[in-house]
C-alpha positions as CSV (number, residue, x, y, z in Angstrom):
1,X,-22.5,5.4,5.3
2,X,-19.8,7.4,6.9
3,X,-19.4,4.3,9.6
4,X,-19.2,1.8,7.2
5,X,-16.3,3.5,5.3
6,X,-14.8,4.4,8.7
7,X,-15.0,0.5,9.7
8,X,-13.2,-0.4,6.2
9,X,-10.5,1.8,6.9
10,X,-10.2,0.2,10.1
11,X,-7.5,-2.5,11.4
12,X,-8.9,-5.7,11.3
13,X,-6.7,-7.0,14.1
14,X,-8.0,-3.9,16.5
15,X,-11.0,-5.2,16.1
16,X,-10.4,-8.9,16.8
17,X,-11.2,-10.0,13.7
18,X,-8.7,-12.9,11.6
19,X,-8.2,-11.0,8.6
20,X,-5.7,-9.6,6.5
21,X,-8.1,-7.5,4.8
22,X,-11.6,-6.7,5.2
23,X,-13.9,-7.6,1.9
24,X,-17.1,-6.0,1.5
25,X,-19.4,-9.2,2.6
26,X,-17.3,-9.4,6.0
27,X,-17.5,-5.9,5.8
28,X,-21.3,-6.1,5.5
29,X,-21.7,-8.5,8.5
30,X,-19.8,-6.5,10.5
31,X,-22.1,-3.6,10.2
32,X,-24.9,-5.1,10.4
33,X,-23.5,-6.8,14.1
34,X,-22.5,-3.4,15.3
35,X,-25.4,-2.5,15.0
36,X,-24.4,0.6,12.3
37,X,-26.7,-0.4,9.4
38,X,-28.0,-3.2,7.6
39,X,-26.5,-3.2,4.1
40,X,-25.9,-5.7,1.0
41,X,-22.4,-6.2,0.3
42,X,-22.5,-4.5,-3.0
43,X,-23.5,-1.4,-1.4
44,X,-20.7,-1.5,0.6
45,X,-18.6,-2.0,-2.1
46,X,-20.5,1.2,-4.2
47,X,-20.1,3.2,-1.1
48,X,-16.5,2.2,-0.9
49,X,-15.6,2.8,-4.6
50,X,-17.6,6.2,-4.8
51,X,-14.7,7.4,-2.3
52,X,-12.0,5.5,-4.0
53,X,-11.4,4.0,-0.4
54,X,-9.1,1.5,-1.3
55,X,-7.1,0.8,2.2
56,X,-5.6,-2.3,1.2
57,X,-3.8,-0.4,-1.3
58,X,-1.9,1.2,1.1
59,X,-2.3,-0.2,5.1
60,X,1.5,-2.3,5.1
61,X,3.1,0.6,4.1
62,X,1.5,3.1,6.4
63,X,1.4,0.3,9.2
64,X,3.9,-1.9,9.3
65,X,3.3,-4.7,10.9
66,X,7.2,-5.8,11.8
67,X,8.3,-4.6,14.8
68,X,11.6,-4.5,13.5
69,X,10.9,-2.6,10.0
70,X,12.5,0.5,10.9
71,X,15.8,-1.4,11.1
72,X,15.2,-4.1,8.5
73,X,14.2,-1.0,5.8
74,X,17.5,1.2,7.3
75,X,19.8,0.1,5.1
76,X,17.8,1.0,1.9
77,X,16.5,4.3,3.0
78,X,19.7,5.7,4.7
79,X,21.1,6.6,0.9
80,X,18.0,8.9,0.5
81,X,19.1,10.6,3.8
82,X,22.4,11.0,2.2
83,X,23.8,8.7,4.8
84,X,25.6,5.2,4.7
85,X,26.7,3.2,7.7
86,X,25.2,6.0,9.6
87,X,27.5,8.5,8.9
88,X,26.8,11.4,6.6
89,X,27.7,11.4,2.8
90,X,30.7,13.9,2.1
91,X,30.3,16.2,-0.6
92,X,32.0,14.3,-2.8
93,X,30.2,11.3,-2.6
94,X,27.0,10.4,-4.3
95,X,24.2,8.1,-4.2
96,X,23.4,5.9,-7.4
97,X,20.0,3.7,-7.8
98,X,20.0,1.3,-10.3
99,X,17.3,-1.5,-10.5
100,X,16.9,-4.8,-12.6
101,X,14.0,-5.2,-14.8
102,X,14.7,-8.5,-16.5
103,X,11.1,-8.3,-17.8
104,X,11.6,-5.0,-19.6
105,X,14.2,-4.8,-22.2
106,X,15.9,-2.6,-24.8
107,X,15.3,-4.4,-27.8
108,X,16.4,-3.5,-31.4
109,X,13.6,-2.1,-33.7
110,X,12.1,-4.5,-36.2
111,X,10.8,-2.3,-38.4
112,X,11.6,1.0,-40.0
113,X,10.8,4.2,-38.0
114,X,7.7,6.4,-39.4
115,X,7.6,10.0,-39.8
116,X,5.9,12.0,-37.7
């Protein structure tokens, strides 16, 4: 069991294989050609969501695949290091964040407001 979840956590590309993700049949197959064990693919999946192993959740962030994503993401993430062109913020100067949500909007009420 402890493979199995080891191989879904796994980078596909390390191991040669075409994926952007592994899915629990593939994930299946693969065990069963390593030679770890011989599973269905909804055991897999049951092992997997037991542990709440959900790697594709999380993989791009933790590895990036763009060689140049330190410098693309820079410009973003320098204000959280209180920097800007890379030079420190002064004292005096602050960092604002604002982001559009076009989908979420203050809207009026439409009907009177109940007590609690």
């Amino acid at each position: 069991m402890a493979e199995v979840k080891a191989l879904a956590c796994e980078r596909q590309r390390a191991s040669g294989r075409p994926l952007a993700r592994w899915t629990c049949p593939e994930l299946a197959r693969q065990a069963a050609a390593s030679g770890i064990a011989s599973v269905s693919a909804s055991t897999v999946g049951r092992w997997l969501a037991e542990d709440a192993i959900k790697s594709w959740q999380h993989r791009s962030w933790i590895f990036p695949h763009d060689p140049y994503f330190a410098l693309k993401c820079g410009r973003a993430l320098d204000p959280c290091q209180r920097q800007w062109e890379s030079r420190p913020l002064g004292e005096d100067e602050y960092v604002l964040s604002a982001d559009e949500k076009p989908g979420i909007q203050a809207r009026s009420r439409t009907g009177l407001p109940l007590p609690p």
